[in-house]
PyMOL commands that place a pseudoatom at each C-alpha (Angstrom):
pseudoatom trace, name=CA, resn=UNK, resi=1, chain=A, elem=C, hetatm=0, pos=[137.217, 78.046, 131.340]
pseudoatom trace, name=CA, resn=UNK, resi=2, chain=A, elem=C, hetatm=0, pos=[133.404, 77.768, 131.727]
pseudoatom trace, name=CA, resn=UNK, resi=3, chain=A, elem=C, hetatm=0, pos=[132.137, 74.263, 132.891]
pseudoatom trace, name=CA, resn=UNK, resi=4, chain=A, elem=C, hetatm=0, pos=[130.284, 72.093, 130.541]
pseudoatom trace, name=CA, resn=UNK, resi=5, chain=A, elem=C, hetatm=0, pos=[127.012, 72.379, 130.555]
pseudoatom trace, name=CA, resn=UNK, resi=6, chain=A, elem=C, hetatm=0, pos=[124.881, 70.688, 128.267]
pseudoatom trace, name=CA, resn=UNK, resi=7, chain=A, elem=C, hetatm=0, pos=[121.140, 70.006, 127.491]
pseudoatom trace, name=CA, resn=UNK, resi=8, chain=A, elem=C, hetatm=0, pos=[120.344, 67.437, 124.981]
pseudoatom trace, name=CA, resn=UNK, resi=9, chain=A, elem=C, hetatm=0, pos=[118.232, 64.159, 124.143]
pseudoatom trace, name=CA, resn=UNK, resi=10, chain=A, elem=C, hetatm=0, pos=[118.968, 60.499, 124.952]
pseudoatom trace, name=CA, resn=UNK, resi=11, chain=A, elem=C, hetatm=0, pos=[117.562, 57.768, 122.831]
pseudoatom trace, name=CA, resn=UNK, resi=12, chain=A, elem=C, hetatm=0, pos=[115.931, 55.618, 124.790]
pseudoatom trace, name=CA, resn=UNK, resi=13, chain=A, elem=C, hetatm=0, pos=[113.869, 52.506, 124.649]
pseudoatom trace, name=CA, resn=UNK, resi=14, chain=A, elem=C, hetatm=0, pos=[110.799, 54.057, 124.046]
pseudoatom trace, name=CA, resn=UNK, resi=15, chain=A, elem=C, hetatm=0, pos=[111.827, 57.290, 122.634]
pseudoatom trace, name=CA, resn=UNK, resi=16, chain=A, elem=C, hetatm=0, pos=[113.644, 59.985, 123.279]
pseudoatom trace, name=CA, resn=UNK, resi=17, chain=A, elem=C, hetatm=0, pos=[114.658, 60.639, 127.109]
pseudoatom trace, name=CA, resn=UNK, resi=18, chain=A, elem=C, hetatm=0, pos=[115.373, 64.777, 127.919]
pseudoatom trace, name=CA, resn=UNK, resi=19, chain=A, elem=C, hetatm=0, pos=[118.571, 64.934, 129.922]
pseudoatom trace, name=CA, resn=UNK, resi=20, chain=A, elem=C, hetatm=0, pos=[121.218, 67.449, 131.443]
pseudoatom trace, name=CA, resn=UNK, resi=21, chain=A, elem=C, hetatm=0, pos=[124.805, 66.952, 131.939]
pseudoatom trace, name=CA, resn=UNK, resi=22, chain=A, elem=C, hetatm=0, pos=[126.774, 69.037, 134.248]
pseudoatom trace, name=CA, resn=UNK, resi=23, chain=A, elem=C, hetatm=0, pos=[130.689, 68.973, 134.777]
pseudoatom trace, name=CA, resn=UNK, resi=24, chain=A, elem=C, hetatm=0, pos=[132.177, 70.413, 137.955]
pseudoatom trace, name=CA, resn=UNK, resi=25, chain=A, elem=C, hetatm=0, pos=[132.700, 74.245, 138.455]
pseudoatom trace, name=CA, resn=UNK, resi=26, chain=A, elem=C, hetatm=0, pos=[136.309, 73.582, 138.859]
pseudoatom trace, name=CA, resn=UNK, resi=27, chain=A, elem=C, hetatm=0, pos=[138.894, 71.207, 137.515]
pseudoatom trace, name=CA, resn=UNK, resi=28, chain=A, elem=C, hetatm=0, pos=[138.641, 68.059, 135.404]
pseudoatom trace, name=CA, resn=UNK, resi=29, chain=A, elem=C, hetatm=0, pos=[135.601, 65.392, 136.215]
pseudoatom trace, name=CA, resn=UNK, resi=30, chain=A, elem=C, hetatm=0, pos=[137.152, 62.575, 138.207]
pseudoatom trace, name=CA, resn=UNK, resi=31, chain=A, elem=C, hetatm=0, pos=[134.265, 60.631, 138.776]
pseudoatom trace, name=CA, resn=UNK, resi=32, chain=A, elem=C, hetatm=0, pos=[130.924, 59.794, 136.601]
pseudoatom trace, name=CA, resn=UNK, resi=33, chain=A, elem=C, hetatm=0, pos=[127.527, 60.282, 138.497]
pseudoatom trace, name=CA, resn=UNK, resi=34, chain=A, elem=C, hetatm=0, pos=[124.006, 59.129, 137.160]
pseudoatom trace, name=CA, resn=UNK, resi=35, chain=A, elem=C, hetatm=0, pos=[120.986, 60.586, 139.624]
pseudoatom trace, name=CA, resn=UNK, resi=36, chain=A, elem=C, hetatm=0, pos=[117.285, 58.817, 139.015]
pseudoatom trace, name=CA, resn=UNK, resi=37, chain=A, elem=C, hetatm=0, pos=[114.244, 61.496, 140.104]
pseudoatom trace, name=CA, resn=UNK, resi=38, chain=A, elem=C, hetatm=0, pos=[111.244, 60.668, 142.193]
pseudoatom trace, name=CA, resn=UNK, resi=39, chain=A, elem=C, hetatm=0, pos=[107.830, 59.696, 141.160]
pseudoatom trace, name=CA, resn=UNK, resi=40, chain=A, elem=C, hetatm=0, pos=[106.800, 60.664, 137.887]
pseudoatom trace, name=CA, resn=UNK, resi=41, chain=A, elem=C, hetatm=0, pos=[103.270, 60.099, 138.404]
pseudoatom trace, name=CA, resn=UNK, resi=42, chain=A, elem=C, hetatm=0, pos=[103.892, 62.595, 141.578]
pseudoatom trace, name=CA, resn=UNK, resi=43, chain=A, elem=C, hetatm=0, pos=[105.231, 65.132, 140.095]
pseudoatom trace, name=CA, resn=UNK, resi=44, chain=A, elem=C, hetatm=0, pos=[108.632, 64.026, 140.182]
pseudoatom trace, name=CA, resn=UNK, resi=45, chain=A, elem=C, hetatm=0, pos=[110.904, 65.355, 137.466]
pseudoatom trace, name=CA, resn=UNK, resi=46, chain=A, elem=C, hetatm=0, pos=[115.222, 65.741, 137.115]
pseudoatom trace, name=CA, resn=UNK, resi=47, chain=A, elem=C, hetatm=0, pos=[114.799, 69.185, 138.503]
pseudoatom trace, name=CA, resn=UNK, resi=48, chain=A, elem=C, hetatm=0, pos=[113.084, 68.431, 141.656]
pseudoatom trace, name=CA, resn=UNK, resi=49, chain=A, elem=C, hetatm=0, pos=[114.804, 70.246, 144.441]
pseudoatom trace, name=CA, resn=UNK, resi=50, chain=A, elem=C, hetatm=0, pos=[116.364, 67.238, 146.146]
pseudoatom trace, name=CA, resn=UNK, resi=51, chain=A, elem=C, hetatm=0, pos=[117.509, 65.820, 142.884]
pseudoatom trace, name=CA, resn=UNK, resi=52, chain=A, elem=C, hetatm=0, pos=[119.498, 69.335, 142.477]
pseudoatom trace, name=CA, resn=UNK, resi=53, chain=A, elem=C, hetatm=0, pos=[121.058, 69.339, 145.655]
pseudoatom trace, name=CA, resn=UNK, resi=54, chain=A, elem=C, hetatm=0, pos=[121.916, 65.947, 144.967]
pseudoatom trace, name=CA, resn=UNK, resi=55, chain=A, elem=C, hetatm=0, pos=[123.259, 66.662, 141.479]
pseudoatom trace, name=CA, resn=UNK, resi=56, chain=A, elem=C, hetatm=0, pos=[125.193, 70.276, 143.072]
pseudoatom trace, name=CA, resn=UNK, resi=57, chain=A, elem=C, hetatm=0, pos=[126.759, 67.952, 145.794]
pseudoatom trace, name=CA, resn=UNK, resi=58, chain=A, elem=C, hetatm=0, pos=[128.345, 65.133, 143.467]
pseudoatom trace, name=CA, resn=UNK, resi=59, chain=A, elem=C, hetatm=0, pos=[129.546, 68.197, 141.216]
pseudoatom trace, name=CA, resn=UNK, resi=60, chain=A, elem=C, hetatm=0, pos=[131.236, 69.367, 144.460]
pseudoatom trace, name=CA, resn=UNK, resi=61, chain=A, elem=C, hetatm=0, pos=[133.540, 66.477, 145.284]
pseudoatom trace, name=CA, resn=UNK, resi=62, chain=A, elem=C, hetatm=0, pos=[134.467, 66.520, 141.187]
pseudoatom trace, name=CA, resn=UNK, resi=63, chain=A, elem=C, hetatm=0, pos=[131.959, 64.537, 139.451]
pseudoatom trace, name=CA, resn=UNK, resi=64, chain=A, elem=C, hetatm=0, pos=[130.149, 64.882, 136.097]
pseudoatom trace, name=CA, resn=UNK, resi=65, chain=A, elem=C, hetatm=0, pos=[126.483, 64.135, 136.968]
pseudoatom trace, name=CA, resn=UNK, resi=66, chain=A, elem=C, hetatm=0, pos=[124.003, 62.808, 134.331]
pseudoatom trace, name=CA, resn=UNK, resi=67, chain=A, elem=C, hetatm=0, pos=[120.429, 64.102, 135.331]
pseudoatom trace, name=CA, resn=UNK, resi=68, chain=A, elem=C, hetatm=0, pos=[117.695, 62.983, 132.883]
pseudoatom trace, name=CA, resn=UNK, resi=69, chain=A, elem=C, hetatm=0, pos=[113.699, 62.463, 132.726]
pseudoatom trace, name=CA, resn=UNK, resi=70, chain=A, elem=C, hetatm=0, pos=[112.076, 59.120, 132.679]
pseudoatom trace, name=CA, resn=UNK, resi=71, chain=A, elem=C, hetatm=0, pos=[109.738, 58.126, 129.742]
pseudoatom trace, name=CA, resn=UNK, resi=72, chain=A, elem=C, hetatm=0, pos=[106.718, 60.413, 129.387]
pseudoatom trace, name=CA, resn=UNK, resi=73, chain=A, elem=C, hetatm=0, pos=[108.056, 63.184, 132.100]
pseudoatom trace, name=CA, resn=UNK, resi=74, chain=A, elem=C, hetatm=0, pos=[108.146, 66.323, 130.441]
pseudoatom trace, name=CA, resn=UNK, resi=75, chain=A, elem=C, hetatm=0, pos=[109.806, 66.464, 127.070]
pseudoatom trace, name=CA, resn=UNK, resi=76, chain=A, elem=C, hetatm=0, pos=[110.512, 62.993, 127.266]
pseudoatom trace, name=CA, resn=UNK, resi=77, chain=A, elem=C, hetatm=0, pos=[108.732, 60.773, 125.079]
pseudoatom trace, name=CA, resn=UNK, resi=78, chain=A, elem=C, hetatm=0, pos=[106.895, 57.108, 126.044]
pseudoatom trace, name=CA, resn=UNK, resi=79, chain=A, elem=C, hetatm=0, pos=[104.874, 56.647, 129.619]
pseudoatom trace, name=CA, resn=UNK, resi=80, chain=A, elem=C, hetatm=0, pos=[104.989, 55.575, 132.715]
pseudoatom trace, name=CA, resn=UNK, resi=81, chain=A, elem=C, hetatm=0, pos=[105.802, 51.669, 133.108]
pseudoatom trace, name=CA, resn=UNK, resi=82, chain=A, elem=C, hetatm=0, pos=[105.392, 50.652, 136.634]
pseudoatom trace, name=CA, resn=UNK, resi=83, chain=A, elem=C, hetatm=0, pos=[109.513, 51.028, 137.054]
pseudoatom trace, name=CA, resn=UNK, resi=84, chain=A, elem=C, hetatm=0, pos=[110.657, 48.539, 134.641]
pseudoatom trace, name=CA, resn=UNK, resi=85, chain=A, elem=C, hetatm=0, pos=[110.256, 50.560, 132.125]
pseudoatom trace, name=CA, resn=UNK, resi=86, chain=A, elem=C, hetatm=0, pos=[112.057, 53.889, 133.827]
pseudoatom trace, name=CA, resn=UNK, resi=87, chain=A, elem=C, hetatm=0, pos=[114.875, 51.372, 134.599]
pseudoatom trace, name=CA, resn=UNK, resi=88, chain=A, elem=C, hetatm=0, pos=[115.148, 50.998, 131.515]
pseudoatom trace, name=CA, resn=UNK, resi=89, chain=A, elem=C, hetatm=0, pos=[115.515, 54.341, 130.968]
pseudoatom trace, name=CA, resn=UNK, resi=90, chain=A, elem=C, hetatm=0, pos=[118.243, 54.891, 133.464]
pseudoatom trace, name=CA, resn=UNK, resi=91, chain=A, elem=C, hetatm=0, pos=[120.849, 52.306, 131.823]
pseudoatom trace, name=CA, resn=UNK, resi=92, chain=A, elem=C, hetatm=0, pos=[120.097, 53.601, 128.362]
pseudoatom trace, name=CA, resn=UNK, resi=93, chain=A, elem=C, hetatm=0, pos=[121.240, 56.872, 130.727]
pseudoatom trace, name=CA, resn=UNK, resi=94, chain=A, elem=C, hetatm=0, pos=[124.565, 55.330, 132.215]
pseudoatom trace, name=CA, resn=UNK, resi=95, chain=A, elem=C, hetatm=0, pos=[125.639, 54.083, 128.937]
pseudoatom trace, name=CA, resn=UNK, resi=96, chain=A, elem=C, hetatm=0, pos=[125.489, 57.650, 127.517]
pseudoatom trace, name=CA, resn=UNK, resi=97, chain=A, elem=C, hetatm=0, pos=[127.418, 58.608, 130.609]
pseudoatom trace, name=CA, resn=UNK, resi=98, chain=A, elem=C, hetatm=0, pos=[130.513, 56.350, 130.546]
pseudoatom trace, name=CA, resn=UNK, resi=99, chain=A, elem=C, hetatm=0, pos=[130.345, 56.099, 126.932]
pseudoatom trace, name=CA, resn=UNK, resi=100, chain=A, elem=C, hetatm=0, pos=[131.312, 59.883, 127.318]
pseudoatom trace, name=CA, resn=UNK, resi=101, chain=A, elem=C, hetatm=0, pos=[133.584, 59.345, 130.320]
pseudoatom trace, name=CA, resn=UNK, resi=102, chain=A, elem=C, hetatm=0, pos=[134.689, 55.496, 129.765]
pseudoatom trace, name=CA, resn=UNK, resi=103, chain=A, elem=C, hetatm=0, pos=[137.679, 56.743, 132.403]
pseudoatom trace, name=CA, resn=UNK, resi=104, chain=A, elem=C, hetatm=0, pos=[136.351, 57.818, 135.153]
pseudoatom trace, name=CA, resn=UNK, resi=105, chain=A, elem=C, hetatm=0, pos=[134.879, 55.796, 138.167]
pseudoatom trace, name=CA, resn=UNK, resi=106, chain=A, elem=C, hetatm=0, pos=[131.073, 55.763, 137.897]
pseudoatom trace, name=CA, resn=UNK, resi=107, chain=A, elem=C, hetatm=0, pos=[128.309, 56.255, 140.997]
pseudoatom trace, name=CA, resn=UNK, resi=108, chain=A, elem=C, hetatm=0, pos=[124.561, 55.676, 140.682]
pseudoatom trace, name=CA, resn=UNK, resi=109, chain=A, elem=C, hetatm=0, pos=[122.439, 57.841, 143.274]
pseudoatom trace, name=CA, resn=UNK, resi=110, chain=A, elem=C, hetatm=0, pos=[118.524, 58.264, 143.370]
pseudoatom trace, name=CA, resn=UNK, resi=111, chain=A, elem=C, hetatm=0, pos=[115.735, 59.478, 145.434]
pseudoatom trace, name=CA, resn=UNK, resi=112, chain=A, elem=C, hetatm=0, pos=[112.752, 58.440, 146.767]
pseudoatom trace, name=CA, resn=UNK, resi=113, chain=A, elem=C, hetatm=0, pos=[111.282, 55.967, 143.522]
pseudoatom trace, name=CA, resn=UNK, resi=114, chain=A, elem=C, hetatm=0, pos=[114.739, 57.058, 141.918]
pseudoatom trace, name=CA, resn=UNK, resi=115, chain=A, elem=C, hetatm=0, pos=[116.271, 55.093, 144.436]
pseudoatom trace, name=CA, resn=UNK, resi=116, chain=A, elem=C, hetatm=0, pos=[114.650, 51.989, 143.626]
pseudoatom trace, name=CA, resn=UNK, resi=117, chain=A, elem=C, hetatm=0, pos=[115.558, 52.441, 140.125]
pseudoatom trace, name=CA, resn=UNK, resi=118, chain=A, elem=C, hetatm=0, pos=[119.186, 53.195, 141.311]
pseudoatom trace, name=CA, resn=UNK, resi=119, chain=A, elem=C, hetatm=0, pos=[119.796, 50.403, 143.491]
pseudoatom trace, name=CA, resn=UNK, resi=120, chain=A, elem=C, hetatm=0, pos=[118.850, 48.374, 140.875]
pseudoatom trace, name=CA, resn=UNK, resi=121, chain=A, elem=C, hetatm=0, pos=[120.818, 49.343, 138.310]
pseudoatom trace, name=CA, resn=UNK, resi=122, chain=A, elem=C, hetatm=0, pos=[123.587, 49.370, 140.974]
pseudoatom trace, name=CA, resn=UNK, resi=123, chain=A, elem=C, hetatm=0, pos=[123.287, 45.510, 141.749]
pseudoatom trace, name=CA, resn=UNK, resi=124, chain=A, elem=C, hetatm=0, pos=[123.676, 44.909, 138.019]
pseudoatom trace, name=CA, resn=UNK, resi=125, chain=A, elem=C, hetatm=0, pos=[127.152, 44.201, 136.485]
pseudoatom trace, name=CA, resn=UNK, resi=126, chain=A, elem=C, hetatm=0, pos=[129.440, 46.043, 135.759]
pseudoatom trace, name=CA, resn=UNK, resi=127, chain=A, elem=C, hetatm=0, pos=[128.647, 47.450, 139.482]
pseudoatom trace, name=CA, resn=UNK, resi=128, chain=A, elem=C, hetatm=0, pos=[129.882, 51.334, 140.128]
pseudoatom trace, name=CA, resn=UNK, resi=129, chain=A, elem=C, hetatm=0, pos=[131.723, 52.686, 142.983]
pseudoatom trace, name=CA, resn=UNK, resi=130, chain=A, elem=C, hetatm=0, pos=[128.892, 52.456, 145.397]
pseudoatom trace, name=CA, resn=UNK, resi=131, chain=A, elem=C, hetatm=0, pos=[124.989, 53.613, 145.276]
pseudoatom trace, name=CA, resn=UNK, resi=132, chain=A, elem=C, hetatm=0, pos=[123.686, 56.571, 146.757]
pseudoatom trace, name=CA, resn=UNK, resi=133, chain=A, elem=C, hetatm=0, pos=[120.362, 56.462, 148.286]
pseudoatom trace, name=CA, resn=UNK, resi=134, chain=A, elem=C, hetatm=0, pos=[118.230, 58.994, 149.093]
pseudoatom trace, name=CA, resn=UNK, resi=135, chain=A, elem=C, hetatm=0, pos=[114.856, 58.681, 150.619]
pseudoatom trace, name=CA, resn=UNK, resi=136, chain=A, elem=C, hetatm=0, pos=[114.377, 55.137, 149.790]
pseudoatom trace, name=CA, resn=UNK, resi=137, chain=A, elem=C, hetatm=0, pos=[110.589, 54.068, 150.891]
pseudoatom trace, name=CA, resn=UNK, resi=138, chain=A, elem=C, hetatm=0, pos=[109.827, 51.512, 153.034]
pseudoatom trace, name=CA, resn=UNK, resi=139, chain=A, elem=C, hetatm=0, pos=[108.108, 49.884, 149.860]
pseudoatom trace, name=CA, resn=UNK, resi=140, chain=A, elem=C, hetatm=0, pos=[110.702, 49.496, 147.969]
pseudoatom trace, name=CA, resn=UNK, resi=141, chain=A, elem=C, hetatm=0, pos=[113.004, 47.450, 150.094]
pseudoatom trace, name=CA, resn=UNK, resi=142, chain=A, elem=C, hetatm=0, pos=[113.908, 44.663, 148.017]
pseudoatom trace, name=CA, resn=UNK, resi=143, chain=A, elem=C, hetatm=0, pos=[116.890, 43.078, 146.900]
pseudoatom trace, name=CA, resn=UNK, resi=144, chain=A, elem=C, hetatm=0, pos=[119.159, 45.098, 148.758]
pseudoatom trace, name=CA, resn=UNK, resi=145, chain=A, elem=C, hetatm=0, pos=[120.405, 42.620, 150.768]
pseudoatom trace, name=CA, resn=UNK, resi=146, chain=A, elem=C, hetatm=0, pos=[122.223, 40.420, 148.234]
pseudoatom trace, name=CA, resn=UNK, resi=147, chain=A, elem=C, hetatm=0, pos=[123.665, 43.269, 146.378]
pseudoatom trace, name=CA, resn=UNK, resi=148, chain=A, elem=C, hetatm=0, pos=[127.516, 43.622, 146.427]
pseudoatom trace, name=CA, resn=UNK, resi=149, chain=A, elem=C, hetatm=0, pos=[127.515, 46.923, 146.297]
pseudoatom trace, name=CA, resn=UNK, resi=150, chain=A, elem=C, hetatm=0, pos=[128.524, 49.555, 148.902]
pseudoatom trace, name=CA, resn=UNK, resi=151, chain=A, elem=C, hetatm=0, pos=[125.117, 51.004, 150.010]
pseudoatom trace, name=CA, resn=UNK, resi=152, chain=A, elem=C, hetatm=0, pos=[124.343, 54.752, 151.299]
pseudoatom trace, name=CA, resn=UNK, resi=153, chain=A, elem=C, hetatm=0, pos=[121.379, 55.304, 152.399]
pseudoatom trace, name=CA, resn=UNK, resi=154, chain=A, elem=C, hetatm=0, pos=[120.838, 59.141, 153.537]
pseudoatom trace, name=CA, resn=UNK, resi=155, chain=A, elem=C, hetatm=0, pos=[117.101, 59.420, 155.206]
pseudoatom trace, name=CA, resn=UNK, resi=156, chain=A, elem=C, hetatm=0, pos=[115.197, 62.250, 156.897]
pseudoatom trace, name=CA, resn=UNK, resi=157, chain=A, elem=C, hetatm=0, pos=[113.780, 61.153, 160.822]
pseudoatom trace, name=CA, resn=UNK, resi=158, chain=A, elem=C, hetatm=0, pos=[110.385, 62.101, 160.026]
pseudoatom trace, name=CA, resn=UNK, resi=159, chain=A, elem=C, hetatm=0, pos=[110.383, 60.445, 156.390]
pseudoatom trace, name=CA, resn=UNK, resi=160, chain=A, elem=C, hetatm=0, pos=[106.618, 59.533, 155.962]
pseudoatom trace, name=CA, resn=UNK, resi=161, chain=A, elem=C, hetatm=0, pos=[107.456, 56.977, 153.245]
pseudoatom trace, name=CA, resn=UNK, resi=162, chain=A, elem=C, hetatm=0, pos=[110.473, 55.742, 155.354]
pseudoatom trace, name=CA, resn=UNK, resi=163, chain=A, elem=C, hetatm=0, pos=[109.887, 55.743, 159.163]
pseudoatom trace, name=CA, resn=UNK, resi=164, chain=A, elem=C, hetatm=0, pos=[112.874, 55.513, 161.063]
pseudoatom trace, name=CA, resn=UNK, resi=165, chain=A, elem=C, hetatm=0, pos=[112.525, 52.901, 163.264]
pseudoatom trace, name=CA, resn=UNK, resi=166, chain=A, elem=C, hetatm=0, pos=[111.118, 50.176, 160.510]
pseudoatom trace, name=CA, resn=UNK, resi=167, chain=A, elem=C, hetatm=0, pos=[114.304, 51.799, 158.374]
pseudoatom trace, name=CA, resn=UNK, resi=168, chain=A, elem=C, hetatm=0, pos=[116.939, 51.170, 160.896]
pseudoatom trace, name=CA, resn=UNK, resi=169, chain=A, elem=C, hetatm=0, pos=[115.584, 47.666, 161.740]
pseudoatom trace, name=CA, resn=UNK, resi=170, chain=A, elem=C, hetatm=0, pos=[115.499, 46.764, 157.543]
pseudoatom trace, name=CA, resn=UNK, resi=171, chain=A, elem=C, hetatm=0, pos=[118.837, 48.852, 157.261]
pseudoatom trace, name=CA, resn=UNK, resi=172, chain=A, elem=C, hetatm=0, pos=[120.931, 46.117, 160.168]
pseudoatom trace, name=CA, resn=UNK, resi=173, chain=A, elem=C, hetatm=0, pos=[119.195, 43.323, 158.532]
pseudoatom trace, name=CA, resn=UNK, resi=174, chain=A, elem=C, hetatm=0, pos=[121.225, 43.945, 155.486]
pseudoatom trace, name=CA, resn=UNK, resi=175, chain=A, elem=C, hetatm=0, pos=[124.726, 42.318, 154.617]
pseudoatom trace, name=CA, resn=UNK, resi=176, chain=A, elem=C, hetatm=0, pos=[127.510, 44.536, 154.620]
pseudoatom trace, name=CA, resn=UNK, resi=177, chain=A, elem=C, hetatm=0, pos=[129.287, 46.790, 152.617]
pseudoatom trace, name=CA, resn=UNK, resi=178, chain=A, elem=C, hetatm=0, pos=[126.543, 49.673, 153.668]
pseudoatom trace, name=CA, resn=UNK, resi=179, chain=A, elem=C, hetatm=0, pos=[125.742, 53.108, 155.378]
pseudoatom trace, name=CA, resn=UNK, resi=180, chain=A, elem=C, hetatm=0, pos=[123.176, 55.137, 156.471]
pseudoatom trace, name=CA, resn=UNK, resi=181, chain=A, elem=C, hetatm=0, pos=[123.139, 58.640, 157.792]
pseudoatom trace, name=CA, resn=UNK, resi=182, chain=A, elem=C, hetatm=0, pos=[119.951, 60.227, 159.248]
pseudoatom trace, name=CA, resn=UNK, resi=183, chain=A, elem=C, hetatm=0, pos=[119.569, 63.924, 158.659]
pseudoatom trace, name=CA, resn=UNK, resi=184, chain=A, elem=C, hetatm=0, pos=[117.029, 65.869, 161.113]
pseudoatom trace, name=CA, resn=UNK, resi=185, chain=A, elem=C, hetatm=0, pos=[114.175, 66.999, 159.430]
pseudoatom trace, name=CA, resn=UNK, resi=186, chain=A, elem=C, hetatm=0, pos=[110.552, 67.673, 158.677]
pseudoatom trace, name=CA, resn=UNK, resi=187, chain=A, elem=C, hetatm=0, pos=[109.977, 65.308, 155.859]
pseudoatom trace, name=CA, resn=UNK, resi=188, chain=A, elem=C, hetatm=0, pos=[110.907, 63.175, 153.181]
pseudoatom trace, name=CA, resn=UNK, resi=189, chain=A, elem=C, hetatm=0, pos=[112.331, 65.909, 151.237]
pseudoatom trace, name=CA, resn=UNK, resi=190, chain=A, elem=C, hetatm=0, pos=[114.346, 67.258, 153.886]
pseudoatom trace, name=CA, resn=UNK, resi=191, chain=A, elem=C, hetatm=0, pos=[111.863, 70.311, 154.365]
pseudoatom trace, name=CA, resn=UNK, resi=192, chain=A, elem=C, hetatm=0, pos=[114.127, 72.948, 156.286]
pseudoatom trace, name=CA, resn=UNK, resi=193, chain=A, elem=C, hetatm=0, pos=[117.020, 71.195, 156.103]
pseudoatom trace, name=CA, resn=UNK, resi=194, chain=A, elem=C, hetatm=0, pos=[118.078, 70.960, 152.272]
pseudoatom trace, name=CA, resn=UNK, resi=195, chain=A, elem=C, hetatm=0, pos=[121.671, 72.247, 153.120]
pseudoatom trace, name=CA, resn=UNK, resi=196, chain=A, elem=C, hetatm=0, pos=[122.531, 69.924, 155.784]
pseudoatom trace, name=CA, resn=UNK, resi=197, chain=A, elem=C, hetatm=0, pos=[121.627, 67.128, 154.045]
pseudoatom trace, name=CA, resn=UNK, resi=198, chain=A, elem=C, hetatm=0, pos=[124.202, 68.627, 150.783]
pseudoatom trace, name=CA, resn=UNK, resi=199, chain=A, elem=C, hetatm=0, pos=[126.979, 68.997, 153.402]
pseudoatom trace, name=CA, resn=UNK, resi=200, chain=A, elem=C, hetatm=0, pos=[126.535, 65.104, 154.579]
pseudoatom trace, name=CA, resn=UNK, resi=201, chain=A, elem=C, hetatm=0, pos=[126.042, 64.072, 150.657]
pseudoatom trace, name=CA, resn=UNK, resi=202, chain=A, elem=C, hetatm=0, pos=[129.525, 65.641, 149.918]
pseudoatom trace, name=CA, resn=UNK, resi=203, chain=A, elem=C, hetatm=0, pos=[131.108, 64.135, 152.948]
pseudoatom trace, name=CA, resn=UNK, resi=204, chain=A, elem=C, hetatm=0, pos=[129.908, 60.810, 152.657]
pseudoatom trace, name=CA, resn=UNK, resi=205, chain=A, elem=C, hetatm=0, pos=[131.213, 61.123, 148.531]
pseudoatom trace, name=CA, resn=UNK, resi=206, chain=A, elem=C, hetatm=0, pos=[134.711, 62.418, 149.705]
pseudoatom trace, name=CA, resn=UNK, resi=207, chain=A, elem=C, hetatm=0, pos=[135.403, 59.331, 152.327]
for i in range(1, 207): cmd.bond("trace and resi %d" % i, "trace and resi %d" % (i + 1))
show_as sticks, trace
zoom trace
């Protein structure tokens, strides 16, 4: 049987929001996974290439992932609102999600400004399995240390927006539970280095 793939429109708080749900390529979903793209005034869209591999990797390990685009990003109606807004637009996201899968353990995962809006949604009640955080810039480093939450954080060494030594010196000033993995490569999208950091996604989500 073909997985379930499935292109279709969330309403959202200020209008429609274009998403994408994808079920694993084998077996029944046992786990629920929202994923938050970068930027949107960068370019930054659900089918940014880190996003995928992000989205590919959770589908791996047997989750359903929920990829959509924040207000005013392509066919998605409304604009840009300096990240309450697009937070907004993620938990209108995860309530279409485990509405559809009110079973199944849920994750929240982001990258780069999706990681922001991730972790925050994370900290809020009811929390999910843990957050997974990709990229997460050195200017958005808030909160994180009062959230309950288990906390991966997966970063590139040469992360312009997250340099490693300020990130590992933030990262043991937070309380426990947390994790971060460092993946060697060029950037902060992984430049060369795209399937390494899929292999460490999927083992982190299988532990």
């Amino acid at each position: 049987m073909p997985r379930r793939i499935e292109s279709f429109f969330i309403d959202g708080p200020a209008g429609k929001l274009e998403a994408l749900l994808e079920e694993p390529e084998h077996d029944e979903p046992r786990e629920a996974a929202l994923v938050c793209h970068p930027h949107p005034q960068h370019g930054g869209t659900m089918h940014n290439k880190v996003v995928y591999r992000m989205a590919r990797g959770l589908r791996h390990t047997g989750a359903v992932v929920l990829r959509f685009n924040y207000r005013g990003v392509n066919l998605s109606e409304g604009a840009y609102d300096n990240g309450d807004g697009e937070t907004d637009d993620a938990r209108a996201a995860l309530g279409v999600l485990r509405e559809r899968y009110p079973n199944l353990p849920f994750t929240i995962a982001g990258f780069s400004f999706g990681s922001r809006i991730a972790l925050r949604l994370a900290c809020e009640k009811p929390h999910p399995r843990h957050a997974i955080l990709v990229g997460f810039p050195r200017a958005y480093q808030e909160a994180a240390a009062q959230c309950p939450v288990p906390r991966i954080f997966i970063q590139s060494t040469h992360d312009q927006y997250g340099p490693r030594e300020p990130m590992q010196n933030w990262f043991d000033s937070l309380a426990e539970p947390k994790k971060l993995i460092w993946i060697e490569a060029r950037d902060h999208f992984f430049a060369g280095e795209l399937d390494v950091f899929e292999k460490a996604l999927i083992e982190v989500q299988e532990t």
